[in-house]
Every structure is written in C-alpha cells, then in structure tokens.
C-alpha positions as CSV (number, residue, x, y, z in Angstrom):
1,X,29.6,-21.6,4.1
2,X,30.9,-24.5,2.4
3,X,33.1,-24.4,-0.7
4,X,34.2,-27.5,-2.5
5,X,38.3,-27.6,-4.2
6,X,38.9,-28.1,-7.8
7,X,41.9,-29.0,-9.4
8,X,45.1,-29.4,-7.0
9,X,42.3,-29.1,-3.9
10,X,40.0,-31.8,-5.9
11,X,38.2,-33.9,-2.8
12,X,38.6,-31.1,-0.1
13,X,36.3,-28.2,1.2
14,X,36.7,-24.9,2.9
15,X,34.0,-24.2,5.6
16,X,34.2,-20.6,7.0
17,X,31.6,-19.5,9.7
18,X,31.6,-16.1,12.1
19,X,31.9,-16.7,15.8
20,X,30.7,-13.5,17.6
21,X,33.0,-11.9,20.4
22,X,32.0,-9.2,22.6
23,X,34.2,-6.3,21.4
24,X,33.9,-4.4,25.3
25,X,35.2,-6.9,27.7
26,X,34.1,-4.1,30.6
27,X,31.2,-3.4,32.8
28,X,30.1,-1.3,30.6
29,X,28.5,-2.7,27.4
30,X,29.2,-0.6,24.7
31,X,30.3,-0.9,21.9
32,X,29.9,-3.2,18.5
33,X,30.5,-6.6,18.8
34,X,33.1,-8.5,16.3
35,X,32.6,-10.9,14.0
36,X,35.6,-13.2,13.3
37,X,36.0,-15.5,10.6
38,X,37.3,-18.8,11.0
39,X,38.0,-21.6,8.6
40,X,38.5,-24.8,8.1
41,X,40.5,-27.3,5.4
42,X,38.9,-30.4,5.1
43,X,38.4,-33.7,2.8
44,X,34.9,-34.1,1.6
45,X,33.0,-36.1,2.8
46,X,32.8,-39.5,0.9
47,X,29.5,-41.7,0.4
48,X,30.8,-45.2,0.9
C-alpha cells in the first residue's frame, strides 16, 4: 500500500507491506503464522 503526504509531508510517500514470519520456530508446525507490518518514508518519485 502506497500513501502519498500532503501538507508538511507534500512530495513524500508511506509504503507499508506484511512480511510473513513463522510464529512456531519448532519441529513442530503449529501454530498461526504472523503478519508484521513494515513501512517505509520515502520521496516520491519524480518524472524528470
């Protein structure tokens, strides 16, 4: 997901995406599996 800033943040973008990690690091696989979020603060991208 991309979001693009407005105002003070004009120019920049948020990207968040989910990475999966196993939740049961054991033989056994049980268990859900997590879903973390992760983000990132960029400038957008420019045309020129």
């Amino acid at each position: 997901m991309w979001f693009k800033g407005f105002g003070e943040f004009e120019g920049k973008i948020l990207e968040l995406n989910f990475n999966e990690k196993d939740a049961v690091e054991t033989d056994e696989k049980e268990g859900p599996n997590l879903y973390i979020l992760e983000g990132a603060f960029m400038d957008e991208p420019n045309a020129e």
